[in-house]
C-alpha positions in Angstrom: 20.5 -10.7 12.2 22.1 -12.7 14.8 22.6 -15.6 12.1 24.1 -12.7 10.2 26.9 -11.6 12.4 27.6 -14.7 13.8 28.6 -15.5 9.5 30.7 -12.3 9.6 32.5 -12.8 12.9 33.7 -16.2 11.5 34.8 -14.4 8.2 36.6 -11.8 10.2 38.2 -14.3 12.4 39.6 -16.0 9.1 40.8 -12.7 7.2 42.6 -11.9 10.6 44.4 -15.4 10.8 45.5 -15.3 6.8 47.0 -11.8 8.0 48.8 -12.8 10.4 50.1 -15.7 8.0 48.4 -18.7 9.9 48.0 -20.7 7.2 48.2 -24.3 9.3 44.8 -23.2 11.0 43.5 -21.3 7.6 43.8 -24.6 5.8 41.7 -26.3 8.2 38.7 -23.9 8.1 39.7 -22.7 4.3 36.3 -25.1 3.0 33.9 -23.5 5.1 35.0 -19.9 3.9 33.1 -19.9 0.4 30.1 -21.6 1.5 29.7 -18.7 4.4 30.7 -15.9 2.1 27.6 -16.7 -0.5 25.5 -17.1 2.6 25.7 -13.5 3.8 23.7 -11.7 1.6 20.9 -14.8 1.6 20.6 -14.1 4.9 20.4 -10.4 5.3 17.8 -10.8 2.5 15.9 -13.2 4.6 16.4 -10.8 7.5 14.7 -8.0 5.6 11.7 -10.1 5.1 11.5 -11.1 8.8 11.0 -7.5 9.6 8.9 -6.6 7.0 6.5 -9.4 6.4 3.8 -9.8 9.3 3.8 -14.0 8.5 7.2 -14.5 8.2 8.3 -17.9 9.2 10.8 -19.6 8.1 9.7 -22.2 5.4 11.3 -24.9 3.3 11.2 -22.9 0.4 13.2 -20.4 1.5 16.3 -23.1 1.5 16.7 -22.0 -2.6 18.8 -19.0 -1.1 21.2 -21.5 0.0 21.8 -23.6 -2.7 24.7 -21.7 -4.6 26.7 -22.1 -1.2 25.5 -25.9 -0.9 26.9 -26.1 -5.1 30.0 -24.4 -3.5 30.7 -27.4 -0.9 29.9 -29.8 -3.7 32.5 -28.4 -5.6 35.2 -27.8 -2.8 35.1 -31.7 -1.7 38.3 -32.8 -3.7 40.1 -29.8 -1.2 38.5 -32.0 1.8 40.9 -35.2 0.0 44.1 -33.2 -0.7 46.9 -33.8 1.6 48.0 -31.3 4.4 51.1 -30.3 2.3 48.7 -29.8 -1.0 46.3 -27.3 1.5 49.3 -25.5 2.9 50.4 -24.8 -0.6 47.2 -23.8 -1.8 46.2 -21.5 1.1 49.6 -19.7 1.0 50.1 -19.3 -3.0 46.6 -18.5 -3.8 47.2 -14.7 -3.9 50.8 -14.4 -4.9 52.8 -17.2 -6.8 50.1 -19.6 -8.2 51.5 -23.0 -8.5 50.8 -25.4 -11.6 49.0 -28.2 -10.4 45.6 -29.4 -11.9 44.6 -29.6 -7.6 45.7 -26.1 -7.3 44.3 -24.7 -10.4 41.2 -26.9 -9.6 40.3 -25.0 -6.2 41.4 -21.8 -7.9 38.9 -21.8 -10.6 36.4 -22.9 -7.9 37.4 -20.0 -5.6 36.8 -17.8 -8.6 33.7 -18.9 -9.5 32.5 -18.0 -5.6 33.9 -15.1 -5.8 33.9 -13.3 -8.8 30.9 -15.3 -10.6 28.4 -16.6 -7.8 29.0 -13.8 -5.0 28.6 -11.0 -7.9 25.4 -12.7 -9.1 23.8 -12.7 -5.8 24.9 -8.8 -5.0 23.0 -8.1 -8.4 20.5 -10.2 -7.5 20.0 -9.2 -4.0 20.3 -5.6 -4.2 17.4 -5.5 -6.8 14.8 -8.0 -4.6 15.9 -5.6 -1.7 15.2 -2.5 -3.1 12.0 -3.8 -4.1 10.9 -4.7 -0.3 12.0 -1.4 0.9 10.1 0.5 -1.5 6.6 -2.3 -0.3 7.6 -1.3 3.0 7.6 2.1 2.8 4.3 2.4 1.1 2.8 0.2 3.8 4.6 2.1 6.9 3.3 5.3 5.5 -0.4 3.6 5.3 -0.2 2.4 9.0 1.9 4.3 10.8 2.0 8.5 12.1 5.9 8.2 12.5 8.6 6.5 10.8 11.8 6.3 13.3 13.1 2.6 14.0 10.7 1.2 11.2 11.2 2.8 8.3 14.3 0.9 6.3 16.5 3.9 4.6 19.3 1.8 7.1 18.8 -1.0 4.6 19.1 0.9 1.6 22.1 2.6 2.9 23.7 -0.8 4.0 23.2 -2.6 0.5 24.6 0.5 -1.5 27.6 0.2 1.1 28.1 -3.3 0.1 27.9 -2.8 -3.4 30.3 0.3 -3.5 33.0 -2.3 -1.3 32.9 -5.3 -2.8 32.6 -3.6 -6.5 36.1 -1.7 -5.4 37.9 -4.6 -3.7 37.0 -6.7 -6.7 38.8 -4.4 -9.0 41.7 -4.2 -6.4 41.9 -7.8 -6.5 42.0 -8.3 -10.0 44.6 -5.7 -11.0 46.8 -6.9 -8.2 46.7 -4.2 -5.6 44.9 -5.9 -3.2 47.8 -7.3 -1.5 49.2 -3.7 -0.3 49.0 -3.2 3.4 47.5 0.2 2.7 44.3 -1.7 0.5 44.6 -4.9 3.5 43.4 -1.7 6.1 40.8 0.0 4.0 39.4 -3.5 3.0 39.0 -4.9 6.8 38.0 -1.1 8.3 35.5 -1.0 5.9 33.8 -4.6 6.1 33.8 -4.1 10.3 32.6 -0.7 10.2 29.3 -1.8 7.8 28.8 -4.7 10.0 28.6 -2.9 13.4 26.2 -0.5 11.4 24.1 -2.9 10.2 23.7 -4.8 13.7 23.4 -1.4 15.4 20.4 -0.6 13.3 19.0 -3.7 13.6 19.1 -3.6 17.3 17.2 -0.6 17.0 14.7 -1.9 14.4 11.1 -2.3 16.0 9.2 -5.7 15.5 5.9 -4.1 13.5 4.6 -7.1 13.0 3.6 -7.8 16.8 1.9 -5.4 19.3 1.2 -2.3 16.7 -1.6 -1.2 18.9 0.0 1.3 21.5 -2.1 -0.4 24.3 -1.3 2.6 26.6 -2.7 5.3 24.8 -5.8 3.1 23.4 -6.5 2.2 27.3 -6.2 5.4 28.5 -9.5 6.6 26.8 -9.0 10.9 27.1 -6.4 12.7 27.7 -9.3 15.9 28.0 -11.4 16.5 31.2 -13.4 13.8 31.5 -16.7 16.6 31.0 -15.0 16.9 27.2 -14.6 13.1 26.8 -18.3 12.1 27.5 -19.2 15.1 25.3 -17.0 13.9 22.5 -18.0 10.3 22.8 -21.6 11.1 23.0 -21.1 13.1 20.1 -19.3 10.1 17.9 -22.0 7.9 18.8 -25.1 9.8 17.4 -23.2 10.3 14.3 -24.0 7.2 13.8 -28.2 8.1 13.1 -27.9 11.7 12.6 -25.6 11.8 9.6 -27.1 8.7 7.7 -29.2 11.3 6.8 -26.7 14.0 5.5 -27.0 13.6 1.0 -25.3 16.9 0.5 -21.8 16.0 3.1 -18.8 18.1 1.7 -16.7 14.9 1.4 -18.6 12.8 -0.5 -17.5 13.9 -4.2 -13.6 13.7 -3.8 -12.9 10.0 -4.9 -9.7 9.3 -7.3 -9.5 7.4 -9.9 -6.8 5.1 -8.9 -8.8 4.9 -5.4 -12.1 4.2 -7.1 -10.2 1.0 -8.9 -8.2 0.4 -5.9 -11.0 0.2 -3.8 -13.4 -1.8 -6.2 -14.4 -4.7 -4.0 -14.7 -2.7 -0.6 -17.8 -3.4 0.9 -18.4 0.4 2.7 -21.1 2.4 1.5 -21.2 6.4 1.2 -23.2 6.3 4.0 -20.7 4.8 6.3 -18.1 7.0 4.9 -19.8 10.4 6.0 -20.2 8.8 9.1 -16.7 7.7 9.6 -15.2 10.7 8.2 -17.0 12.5 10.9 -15.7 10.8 13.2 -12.3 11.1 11.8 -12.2 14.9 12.2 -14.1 15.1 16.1 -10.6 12.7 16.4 -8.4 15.0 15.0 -10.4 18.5 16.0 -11.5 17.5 19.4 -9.5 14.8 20.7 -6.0 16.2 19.3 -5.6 12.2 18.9 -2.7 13.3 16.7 -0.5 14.6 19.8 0.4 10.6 20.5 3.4 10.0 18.7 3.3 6.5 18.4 -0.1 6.5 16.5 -1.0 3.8 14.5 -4.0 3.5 11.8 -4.9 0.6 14.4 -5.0 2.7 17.2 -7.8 5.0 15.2 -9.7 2.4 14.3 -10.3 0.8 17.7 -11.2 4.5 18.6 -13.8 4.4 15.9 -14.8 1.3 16.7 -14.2 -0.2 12.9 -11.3 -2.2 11.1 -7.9 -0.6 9.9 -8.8 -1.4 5.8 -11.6 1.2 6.0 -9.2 4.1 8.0 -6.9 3.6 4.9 -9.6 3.6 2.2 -11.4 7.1 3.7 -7.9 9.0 4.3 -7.2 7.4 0.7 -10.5 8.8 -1.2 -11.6 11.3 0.5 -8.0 13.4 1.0 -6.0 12.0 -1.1 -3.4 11.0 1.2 -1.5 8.5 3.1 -2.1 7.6 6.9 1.3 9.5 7.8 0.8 12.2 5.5 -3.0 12.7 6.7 -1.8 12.9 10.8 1.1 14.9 10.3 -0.9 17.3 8.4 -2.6 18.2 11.7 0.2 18.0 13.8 1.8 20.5 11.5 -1.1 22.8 11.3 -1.0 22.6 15.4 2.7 23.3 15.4 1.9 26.7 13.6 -0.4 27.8 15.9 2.2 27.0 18.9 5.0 28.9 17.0 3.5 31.8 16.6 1.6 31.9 20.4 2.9 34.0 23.2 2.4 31.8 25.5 4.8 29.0 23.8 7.7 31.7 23.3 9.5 30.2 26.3 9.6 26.6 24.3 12.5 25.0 21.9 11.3 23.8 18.6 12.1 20.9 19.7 9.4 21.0 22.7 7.0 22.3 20.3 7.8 19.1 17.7 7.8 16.8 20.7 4.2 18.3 22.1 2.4 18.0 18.6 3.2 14.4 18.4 6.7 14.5 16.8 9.5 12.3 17.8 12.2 14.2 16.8 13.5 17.8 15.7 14.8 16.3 12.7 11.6 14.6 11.8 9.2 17.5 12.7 11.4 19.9 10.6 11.5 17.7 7.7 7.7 17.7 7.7 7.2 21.4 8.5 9.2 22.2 5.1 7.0 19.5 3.3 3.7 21.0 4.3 4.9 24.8 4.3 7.8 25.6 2.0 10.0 26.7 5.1 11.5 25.7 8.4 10.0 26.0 11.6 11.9 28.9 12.7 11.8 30.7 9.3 8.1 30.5 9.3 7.9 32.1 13.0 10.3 34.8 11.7 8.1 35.6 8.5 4.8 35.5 10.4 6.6 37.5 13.2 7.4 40.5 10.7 4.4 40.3 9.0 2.7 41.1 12.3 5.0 43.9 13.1 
């Protein structure tokens, strides 16, 4: 990302002098433009993976996403050998009243090929590799993870549709010649700066998954219950272990899918360890209220459980036919609708009641309320309320 601005504060800093008509510095930097224009969206690609891909380092293969702006400095090199006066002419005709030497139409064919051939290819290109991490990402977010502010990548999604939409409209400006109007000049550099600052402000915001996903202070801080409840639910967990073994008829064991049974072919657990884990899965969720941490990750319940991640997934997977996120928000929303409709909770916000069931925000607890309920928070406290009455 910092790679990233750093590109666009140099392409700024050129559209700003052409403005202002300082075509003696323009000309000296002019063969740089090109190449850092068709490295911007290489970049941001590369940036994408860097947040999304728990091994990402940066290896020589990745280099490919540079070679049309390498091609581009190949093919700019006879501008490096033109005189001063053949640069000046160049820079300050290249938009208005095109001269008629082979130098000058040359670097204009080149310039258009960038532009108009290369830089198009790559938005195409781009835009459809992109789409396809964001849509691996969130499948693998919703797996993992109980919440989905500052990790999820809708940001990116909206950032590369931005992109498109611009460059698609300042390309047809270009070409039927109304580019050069002040009005267009305004739009064009409000528009580029505005996506930029939004695209580093999300990023700053972006957390690192890919380090640390265990929230150490809730996984160290064994109970948040009296510490009589804790032993009992511990002691309980543990002889799970030799008293369900023994369990043939356990309600969950006929519910597995299809596409689960296939997708979970080669897993080595047994039905046994299933009961037992989806046992302790509910004392978790029933007893514990491990659900009221907001930051909970599927890691975070399987250091509880005293297993490994993969067979979390695979049991939330089979046995209720649900994602990670979609399986812990399921309690916090049955929770929340006991809250709502309690006397003793009347004096809370929804937003206190979101925050205390393990939500992060109003916005997030409302969106999941309507998913799991058919209404709003506060609509469903005013139905149950009349209902009552």
């Amino acid at each position: 990302m910092g790679v990233f601005q750093l590109l666009m504060a140099f392409y700024f800093t050129f559209n700003f002098l052409y403005s202002i008509r300082e075509f003696e510095i323009v000309s000296e930097v002019y063969y740089f433009i090109l190449q850092v224009i068709l490295m911007f969206i290489p970049v941001f690609y590369l940036y994408i993976l860097s947040i999304t891909k728990s091994d990402f380092r940066f290896r020589k293969a990745y280099s490919i996403h540079f070679l049309p702006a390498i091609g581009i400095g190949f093919l700019n090199i006879p501008y490096l050998l033109a005189s001063p006066a053949e640069k000046l002419n160049f820079i300050s005709h290249t938009n208005s009243n095109p001269g008629n030497g082979s130098m000058y139409s040359y670097l204009f064919a080149v310039y258009m090929v960038g532009i108009f051939g290369i830089y198009t290819a790559q938005l195409i290109y781009y835009s459809v590799m992109a789409f396809r991490v964001y849509r691996n990402h969130k499948i693998y977010i919703a797996n993992r993870y109980s919440y989905t502010e500052n990790i999820n990548l809708d940001w990116i999604l909206v950032s590369i549709m931005s992109f498109v939409i611009f460059f698609l409209f300042n390309d047809i400006f270009y070409l039927i010649g109304f580019r050069g109007q002040i009005i267009t000049q305004v739009i064009y550099i409000v528009s580029m700066l505005g996506t930029t600052l939004y695209v580093g402000y999300r990023g700053l915001q972006q957390y690192d998954i890919n380090h640390s996903t265990q929230n150490t202070d809730f996984i160290n801080s064994k109970e948040k219950n009296t510490a009589g409840n804790s032993v009992k639910i511990n002691t309980t967990i543990n002889c799970l272990d030799n008293t369900i073994l023994n369990n043939d008829n356990h309600e969950y064991i006929n519910v597995e899918k299809q596409d689960n049974i296939k997708k979970y072919s080669g897993s080595t657990l047994t039905e046994q360890q299933k009961t037992v884990l989806i046992s302790k899965l509910h004392l978790l969720m029933q007893d514990e209220k491990i659900f009221f941490n907001s930051k909970l990750s599927i890691e975070d319940v399987a250091v509880k459980l005293d297993t490994n991640s993969k067979y979390i997934s695979q049991i939330i997977n089979e046995t209720f036919n649900k994602n990670f996120y979609n399986f812990i928000n399921s309690y916090r929303i049955e929770e929340a609708k006991i809250l709502l409709l309690s006397e003793e909770n009347a004096k809370y916000s929804i937003l206190g009641i979101a925050q205390t069931v393990g939500f992060v925000s109003k916005s997030a607890f409302n969106s999941a309320f309507k998913r799991f309920t058919g209404l709003t928070p506060s609509a469903f406290k005013n139905n149950e309320t009349k209902a009552d009455s």
